[in-house]
ZALUM-871575 format. One record per residue (C-alpha): residue number from 1; chain; x, y, z. Coordinates in Angstrom, 2 decimals. Last residue first. Example, Ala and Ser with C-alpha at 12.3 -4.5 7.8 and 13.67 -1.06 7.14 Angstrom:
! ZALUM-871575
(2 "A" (13.67 -1.06 7.14))
(1 "A" (12.30 -4.50 7.80))
//
This chain:
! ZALUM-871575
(195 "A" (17.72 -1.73 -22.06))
(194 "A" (17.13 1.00 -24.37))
(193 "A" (15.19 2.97 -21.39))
(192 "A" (18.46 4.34 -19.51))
(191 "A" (20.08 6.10 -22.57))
(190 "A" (23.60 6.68 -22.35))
(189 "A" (23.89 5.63 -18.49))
(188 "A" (22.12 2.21 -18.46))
(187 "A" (23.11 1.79 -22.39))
(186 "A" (26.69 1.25 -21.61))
(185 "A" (26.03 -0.68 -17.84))
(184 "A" (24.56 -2.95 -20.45))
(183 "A" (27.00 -2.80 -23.27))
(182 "A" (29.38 -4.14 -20.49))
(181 "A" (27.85 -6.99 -18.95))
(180 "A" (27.36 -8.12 -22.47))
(179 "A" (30.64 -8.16 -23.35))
(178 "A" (31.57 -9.24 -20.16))
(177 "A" (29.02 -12.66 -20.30))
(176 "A" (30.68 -13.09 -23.94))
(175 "A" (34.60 -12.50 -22.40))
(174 "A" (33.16 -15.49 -19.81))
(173 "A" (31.56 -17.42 -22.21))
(172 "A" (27.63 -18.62 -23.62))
(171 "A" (28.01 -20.04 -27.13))
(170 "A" (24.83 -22.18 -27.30))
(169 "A" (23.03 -20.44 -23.89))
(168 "A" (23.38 -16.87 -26.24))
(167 "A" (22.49 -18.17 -29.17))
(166 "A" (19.10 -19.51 -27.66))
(165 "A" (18.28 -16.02 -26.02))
(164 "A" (18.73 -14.15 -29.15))
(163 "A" (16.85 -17.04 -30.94))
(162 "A" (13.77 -16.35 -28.20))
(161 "A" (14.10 -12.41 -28.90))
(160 "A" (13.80 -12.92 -32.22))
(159 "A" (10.49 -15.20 -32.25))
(158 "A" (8.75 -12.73 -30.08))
(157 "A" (9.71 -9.57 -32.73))
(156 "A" (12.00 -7.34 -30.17))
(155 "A" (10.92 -4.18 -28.72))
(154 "A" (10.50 -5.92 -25.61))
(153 "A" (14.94 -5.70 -25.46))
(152 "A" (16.20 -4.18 -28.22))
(151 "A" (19.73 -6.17 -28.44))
(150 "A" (21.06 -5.17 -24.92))
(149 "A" (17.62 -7.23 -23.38))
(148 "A" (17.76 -10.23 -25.90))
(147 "A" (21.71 -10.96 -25.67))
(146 "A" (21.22 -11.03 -21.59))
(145 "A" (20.63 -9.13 -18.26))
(144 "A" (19.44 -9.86 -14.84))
(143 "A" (19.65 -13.36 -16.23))
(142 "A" (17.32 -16.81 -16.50))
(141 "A" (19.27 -20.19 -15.72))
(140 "A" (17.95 -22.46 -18.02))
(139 "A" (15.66 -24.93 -18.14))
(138 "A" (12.62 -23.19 -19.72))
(137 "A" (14.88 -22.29 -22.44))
(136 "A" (14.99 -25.95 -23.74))
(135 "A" (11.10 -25.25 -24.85))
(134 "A" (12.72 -23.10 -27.60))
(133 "A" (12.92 -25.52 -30.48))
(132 "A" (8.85 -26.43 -29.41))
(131 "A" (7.54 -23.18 -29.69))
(130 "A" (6.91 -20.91 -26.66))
(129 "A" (3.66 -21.12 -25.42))
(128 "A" (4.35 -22.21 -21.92))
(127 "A" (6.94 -19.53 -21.46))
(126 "A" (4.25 -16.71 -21.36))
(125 "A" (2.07 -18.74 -18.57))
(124 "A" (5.25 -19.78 -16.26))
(123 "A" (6.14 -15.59 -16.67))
(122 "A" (9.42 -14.68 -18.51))
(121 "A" (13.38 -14.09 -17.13))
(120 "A" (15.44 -13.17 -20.31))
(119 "A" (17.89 -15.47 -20.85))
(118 "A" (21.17 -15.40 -19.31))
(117 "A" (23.97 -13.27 -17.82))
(116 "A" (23.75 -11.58 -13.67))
(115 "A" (22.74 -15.28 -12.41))
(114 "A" (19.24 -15.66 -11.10))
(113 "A" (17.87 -17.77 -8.70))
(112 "A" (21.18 -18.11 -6.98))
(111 "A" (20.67 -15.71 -3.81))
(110 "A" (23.04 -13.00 -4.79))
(109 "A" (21.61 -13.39 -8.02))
(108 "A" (18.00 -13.03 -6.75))
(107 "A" (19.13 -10.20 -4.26))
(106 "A" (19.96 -8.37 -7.60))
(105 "A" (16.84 -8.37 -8.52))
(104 "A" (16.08 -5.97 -6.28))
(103 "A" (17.66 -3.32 -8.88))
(102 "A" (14.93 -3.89 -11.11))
(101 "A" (12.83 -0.99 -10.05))
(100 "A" (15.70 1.30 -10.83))
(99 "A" (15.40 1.05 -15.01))
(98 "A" (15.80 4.80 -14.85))
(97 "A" (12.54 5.13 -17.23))
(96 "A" (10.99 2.16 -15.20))
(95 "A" (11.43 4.40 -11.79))
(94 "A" (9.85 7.18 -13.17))
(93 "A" (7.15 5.70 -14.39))
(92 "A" (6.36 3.88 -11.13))
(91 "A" (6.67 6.58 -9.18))
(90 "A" (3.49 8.48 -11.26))
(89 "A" (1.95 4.98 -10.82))
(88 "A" (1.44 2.13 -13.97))
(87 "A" (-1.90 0.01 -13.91))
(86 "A" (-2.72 2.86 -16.95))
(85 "A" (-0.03 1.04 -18.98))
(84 "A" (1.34 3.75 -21.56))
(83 "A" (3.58 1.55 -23.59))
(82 "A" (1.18 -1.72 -22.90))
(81 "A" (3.13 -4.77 -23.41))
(80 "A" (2.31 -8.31 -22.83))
(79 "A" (4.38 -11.63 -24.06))
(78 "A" (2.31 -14.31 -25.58))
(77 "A" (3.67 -13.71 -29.28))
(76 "A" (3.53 -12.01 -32.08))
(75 "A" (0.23 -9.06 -31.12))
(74 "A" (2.33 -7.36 -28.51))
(73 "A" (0.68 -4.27 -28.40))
(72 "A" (-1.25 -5.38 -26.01))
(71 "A" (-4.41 -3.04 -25.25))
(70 "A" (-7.03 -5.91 -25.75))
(69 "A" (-5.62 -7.77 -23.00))
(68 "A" (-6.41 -4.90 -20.50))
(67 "A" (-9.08 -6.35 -18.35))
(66 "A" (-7.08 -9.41 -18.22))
(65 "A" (-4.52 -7.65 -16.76))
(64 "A" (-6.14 -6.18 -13.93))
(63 "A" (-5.58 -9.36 -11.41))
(62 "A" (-1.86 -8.58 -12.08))
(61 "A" (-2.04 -4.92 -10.63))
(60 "A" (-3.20 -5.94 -7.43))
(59 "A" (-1.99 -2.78 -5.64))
(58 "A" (-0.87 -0.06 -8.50))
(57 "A" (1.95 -0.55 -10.64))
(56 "A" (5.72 0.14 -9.73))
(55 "A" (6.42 -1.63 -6.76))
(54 "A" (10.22 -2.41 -6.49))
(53 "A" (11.31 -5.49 -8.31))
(52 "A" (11.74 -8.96 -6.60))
(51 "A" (11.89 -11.87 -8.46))
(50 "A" (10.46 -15.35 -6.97))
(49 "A" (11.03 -18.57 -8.77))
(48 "A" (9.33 -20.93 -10.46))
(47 "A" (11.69 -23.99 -11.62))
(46 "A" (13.15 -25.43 -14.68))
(45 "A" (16.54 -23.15 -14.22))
(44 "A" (14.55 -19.91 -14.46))
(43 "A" (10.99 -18.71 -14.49))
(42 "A" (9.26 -16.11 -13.49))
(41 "A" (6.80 -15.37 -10.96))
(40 "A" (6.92 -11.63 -9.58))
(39 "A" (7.90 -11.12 -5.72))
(38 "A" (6.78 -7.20 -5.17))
(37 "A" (8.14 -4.74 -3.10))
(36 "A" (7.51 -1.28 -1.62))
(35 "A" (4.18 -2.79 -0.32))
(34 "A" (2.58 -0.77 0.75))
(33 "A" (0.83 2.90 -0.32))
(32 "A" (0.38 4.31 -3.33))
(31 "A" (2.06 7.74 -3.43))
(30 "A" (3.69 8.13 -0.01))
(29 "A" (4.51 4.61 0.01))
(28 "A" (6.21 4.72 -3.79))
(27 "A" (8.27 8.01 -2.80))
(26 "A" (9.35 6.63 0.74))
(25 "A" (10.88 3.23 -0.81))
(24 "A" (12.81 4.96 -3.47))
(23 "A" (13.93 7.25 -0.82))
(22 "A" (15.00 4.36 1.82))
(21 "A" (16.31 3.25 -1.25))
(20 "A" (18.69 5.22 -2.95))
(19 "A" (21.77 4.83 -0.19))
(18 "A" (21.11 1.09 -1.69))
(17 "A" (21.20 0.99 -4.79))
(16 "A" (24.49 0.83 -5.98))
(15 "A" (25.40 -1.50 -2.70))
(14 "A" (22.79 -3.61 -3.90))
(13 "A" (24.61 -3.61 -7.82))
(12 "A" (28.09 -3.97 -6.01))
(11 "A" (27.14 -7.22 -4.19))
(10 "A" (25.12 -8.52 -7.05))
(9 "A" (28.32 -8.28 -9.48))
(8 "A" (30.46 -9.92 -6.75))
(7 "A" (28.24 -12.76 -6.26))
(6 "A" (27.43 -13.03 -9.79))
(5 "A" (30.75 -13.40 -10.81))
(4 "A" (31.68 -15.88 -8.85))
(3 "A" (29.03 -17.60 -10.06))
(2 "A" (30.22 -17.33 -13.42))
(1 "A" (33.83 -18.46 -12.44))
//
């Protein structure tokens, strides 16, 4: 039943986005160029997989991180936020504040790599520091949307967000994945940055 879901939920979200992105695609060329996409490692189900977002930081944004690390104003944890990240474009902005660049994503689900409910998708690096009652994480399927993102999302204490996630694999359910399906399409069009 859950992958049923996600098949059907991914095939709406792409068909959602797509009369948006030939201009999506034509605003972030214009500004900075190719590529429109990026393929982000994260993991999910004990392997490394490939997300795809639309481009929202400038070309070779990753290699720049390091330069920034003293900027994170994530100081509990090995997750990295920067509210105003200067690697961000003018497009980029934009399309973060309507949560649009994640709307590739769906092709993940579609694909398997992702299922629409789970755990919040994190980077090889971040999830090899996770403490040892949260290593299980690593093997689970990671999700387009979860506990952790409708519950404050980065603005979460490191530690919370990781117990978030764990309750949510311990009494994961259909009406659950719904619930949470719900408050998400909830804060998409009440307040598109709470998620």
């Amino acid at each position: 039943m859950k992958r049923t879901s996600d098949i059907i939920g991914s095939v709406f979200g792409l068909l959602f986005i797509l009369p948006f992105t030939p201009f999506i695609a034509l605003a972030i060329v214009l500004e900075s160029g190719l590529p429109v996409f990026v393929r982000l490692d994260r993991v999910s189900n004990g392997k490394i997989i490939k997300v795809y977002k639309f481009r929202t930081m400038v070309q070779d944004a990753h290699s720049k991180k390091s330069d920034l690390a003293g900027l994170n104003e994530r100081k509990d944890g090995p997750f990295f936020k920067i509210k105003n990240d200067p690697r961000l474009t003018r497009v980029g902005k934009w399309l973060r504040k309507l949560r649009l660049d994640e709307f590739p994503q769906f092709l993940n689900v579609l694909r398997g790599d992702l299922t629409l409910v789970g755990p919040r998708p994190h980077e090889p690096a971040e999830m090899e520091k996770y403490p040892t009652e949260f290593k299980g994480l690593y093997f689970v399927k990671a999700g387009l949307t979860g506990l952790s993102q409708v519950s404050g999302a980065s603005g979460l204490p490191f530690r919370k967000e990781l117990e978030l996630d764990i309750y949510y694999v311990e009494h994961q359910s259909f009406w659950f994945d719904l619930k949470i399906l719900a408050k998400t399409v909830w804060i998409f069009f009440s307040d598109p940055t709470g998620v």
